[in-house]
N, C-alpha and C positions, 0 to 999 in steps of 0.2 A: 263500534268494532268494524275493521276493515276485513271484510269477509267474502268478497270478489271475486279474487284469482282464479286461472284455471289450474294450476295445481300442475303445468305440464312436467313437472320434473318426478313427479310421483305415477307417472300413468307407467303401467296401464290402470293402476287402480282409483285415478280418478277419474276415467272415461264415464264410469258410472254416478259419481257423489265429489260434490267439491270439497277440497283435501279440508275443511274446517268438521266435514260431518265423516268424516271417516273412525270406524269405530280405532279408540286409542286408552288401550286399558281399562275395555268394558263397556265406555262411553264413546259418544261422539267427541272428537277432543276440542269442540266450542263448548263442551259442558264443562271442561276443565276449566277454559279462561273464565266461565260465566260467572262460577262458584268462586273464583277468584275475585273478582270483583264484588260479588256479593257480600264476601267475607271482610271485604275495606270498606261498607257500608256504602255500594252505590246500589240503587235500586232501579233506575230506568234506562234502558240499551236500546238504542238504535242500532238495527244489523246494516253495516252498507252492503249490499250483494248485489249482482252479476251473475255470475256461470252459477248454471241449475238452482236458482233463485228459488223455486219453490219449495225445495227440498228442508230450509231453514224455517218457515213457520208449519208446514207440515209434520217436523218433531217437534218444534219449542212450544209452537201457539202461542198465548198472550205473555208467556213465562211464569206466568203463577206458580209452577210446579217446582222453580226455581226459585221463590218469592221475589221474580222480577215484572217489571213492565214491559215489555218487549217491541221494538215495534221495526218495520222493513222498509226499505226504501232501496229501491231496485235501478242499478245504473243500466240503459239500453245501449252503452256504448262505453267501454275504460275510459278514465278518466284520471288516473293515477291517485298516489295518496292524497295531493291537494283536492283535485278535482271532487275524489270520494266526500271528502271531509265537508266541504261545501255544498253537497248535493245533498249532505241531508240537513245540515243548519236549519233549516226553518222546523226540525222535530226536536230541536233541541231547547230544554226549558232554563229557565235561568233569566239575570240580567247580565247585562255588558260584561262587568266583569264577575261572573261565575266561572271556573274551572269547568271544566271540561275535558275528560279523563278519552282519550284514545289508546286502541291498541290495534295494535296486528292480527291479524288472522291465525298466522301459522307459526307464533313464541310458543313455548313451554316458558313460562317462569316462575318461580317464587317469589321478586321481587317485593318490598314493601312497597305499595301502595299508597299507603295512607301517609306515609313517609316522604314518598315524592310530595304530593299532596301538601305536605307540610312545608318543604322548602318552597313551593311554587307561592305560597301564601305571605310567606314573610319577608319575601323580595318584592311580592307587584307582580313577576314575571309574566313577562307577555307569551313564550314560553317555559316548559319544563320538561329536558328529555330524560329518561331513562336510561343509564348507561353502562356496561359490563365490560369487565377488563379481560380480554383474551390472547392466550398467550402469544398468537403469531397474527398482527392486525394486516398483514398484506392483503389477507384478503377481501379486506373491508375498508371502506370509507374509517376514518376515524375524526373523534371529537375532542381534541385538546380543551381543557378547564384551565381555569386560573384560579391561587390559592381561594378565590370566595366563593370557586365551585360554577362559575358565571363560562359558559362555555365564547370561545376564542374565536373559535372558526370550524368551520365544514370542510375537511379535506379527502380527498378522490383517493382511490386507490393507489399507492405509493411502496417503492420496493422497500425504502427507510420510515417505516410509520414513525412520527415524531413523539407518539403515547398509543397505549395499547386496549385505550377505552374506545369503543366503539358504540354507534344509536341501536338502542337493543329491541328498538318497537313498541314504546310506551311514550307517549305524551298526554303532558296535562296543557290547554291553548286558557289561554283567555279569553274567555266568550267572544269579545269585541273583535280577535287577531283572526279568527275562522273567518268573519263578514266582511277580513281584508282579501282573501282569496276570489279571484274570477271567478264571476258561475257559470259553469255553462263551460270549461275549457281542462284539457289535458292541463292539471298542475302536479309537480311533484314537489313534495315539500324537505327533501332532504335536498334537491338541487335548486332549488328558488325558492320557497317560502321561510325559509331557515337561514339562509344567506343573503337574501334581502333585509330580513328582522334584525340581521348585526351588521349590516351596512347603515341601517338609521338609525341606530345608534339605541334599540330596544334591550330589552333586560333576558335575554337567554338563560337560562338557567340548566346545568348537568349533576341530575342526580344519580352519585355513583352506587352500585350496589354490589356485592359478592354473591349475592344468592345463585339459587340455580338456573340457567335460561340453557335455552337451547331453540335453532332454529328447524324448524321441523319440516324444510323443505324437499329432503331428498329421500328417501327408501330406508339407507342406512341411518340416517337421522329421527326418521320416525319408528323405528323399531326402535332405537336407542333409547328414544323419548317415553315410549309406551311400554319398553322394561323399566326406566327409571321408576315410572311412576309405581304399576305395580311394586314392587323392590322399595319404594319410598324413600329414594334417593331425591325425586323429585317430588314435592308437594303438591296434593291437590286435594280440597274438601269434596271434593266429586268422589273418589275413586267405591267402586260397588261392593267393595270385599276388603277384608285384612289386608294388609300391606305383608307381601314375600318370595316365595322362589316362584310363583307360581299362582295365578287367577283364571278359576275355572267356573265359568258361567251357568246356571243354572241350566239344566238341558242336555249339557255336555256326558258323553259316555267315552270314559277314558280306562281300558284296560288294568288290569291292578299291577300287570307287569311292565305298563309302559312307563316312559320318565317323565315329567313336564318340569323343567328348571327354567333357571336363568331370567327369571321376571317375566316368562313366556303368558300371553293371554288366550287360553280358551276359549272360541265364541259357544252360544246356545245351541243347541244341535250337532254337535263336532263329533264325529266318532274317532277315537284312535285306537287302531288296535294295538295287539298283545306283541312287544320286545320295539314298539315306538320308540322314537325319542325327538321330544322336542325342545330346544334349547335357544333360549332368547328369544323366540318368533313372538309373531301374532298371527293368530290360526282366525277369519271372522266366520261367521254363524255358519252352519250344514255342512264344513269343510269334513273331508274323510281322510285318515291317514291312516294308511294301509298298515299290516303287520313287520316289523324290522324296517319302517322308512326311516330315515333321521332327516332332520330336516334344523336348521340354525341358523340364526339371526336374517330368517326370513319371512317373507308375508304369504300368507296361505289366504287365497280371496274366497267369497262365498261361495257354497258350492263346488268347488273344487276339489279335486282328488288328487291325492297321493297316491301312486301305487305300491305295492309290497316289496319294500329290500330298494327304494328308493333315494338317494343322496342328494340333498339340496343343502346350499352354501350361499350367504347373502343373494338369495333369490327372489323373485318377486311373481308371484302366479296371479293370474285375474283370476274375476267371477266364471266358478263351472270351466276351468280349461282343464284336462287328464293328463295329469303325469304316468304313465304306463310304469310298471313294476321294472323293476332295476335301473331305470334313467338317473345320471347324474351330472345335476346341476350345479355349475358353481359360477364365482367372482361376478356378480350382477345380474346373470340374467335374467332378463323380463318375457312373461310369458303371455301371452294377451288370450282377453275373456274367449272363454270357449274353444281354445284350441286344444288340439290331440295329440300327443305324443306316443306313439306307436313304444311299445316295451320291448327292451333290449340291450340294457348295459351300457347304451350311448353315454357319450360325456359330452356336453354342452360346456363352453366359455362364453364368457360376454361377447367376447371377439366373433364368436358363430352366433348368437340369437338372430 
């Protein structure tokens, strides 16, 4: 699992925890992927990591608590998806050609697994990507197939996508195709090692899927992804509670007149008071929401307060910053750890943060 990145498109709430351990409907949401894979019966994960590297065996440990094997390998320097992949080769067990299941860091999917898995097996394929049809590919690279499902080519971003399939961050390599990548060097394997592999003429293989994916790289993406899940639109054997309007974490002291909808996650410790409402968010651990704040399809960080008669609108707050009583928030913006907001009826835009 590619588990590296800095997460810069989520800060300020990755300044503190790289976006894979950020809590995302109760869990850290690499316990989402984890349990994913668990459930296609893989049992040994290599983490590749990078930013705040320790953060990742300091909650999993060995994975036993996940019935996995776990194990770390820490890049001192990016190295892109190739490079990653190859830096941890030598923990990878198997022979030549054993499969070898990758993923991204920062997917929500349902995908089948075992599924890919099975096409990769009955071709040879040297590899096998993952692939999800969405509705407007401009803004993606896209992966044309041909009727045997045998992907064509890797194409860049284009204003006329010729197909609307796109690489959704799951590969299965052929043991032997990883020990073709340099070690030791920046590789990216959607711009060279995937377009080298069908220049020589190798067995590519695109497996399509409809299930649910989602990339969880932006603020509004990860709330989206972490109401999904609660709400059980999107699948996960992880999630800590019933699947509904609403996950409220053990700890939490939530008003009998306040609202919590919209696949909103309560962390442990949350207080909300009395004529709250929160709607679509995620609220993480100690967070305080004052009396009559409303607060929607936004990120409440740890420690952090809402003050009373407060309006927030896809917003994003760090760890411990105070929103003062009657401030309102809206169209993005980001509030960074520990700032103050003086009370007063302000109206913030993206435009002003």
């Amino acid at each position: 699992m590619l588990v590296g990145g800095k997460g810069t498109r989520l800060r300020p709430l990755t300044l503190t925890a790289p976006k894979p351990m950020l809590p995302t409907a109760g869990v850290p949401f690499l316990t989402h992927q984890l349990a994913h894979a668990r459930a296609a019966g893989v049992d040994h994960v290599v983490l590749a990591t990078s930013y705040r590297a320790e953060t990742f065996e300091l909650h999993f440990g060995d994975g036993s608590a996940l019935g996995l094997d776990l194990e770390y390998v820490t890049e001192t320097e990016p190295m892109g998806t190739g490079g990653g992949i190859r830096n941890v080769s030598a923990r990878l067990r198997g022979d030549a050609d054993s499969p070898v299941l990758v993923l991204n860091g920062d997917v929500l999917s349902g995908h089948n697994i075992t599924a890919q898995l099975a096409l990769h097996a009955k071709h040879d394929a040297a590899v096998t990507l993952y692939l999800t049809e969405v509705d407007d590919a401009r803004a993606f690279g896209c992966v044309p197939i041909d009727s045997q499902s045998r992907v064509t080519a890797f194409l860049e971003k284009m204003p006329e996508p010729v197909t609307n399939l796109i690489n959704a961050g799951c590969y299965v390599f052929r043991r032997d195709v990883i020990d073709t990548i340099p070690y030791g060097q920046v590789v990216s394997v959607e711009r060279e090692t995937f377009p080298q592999l069908l220049e020589s003429g190798a067995t590519v293989m695109g497996y399509v899927d409809s299930g649910y994916w989602l990339d969880l790289g932006t603020p509004a993406a990860f709330v989206q992804g972490s109401c999904d899940l609660v709400r059980g639109i999107a699948p996960s054997p992880a999630l800590p509670g019933p699947i509904g309007e609403a996950l409220i974490l053990p700890g939490a002291d939530v008003a009998a007149s306040a609202v919590v909808v919209g696949g909103s996650c309560i962390g442990g410790g949350v207080v909300i008071g009395d004529g709250a409402v929160v709607d679509g968010s995620v609220v993480f651990d100690d967070a305080v929401i004052e009396a009559g704040a409303r607060v929607r399809a936004s990120v409440i960080g740890r420690g952090a307060r809402i003050g009373a008669g407060a309006v927030l609108d896809g917003v994003v707050v760090g760890d411990r910053a105070d929103i003062g009583p009657g401030n309102e928030l809206l169209a993005g913006v980001r509030v960074w750890p520990g700032v103050l907001l003086e009370p007063g009826a302000v109206r913030f835009s993206s435009d002003e943060s």
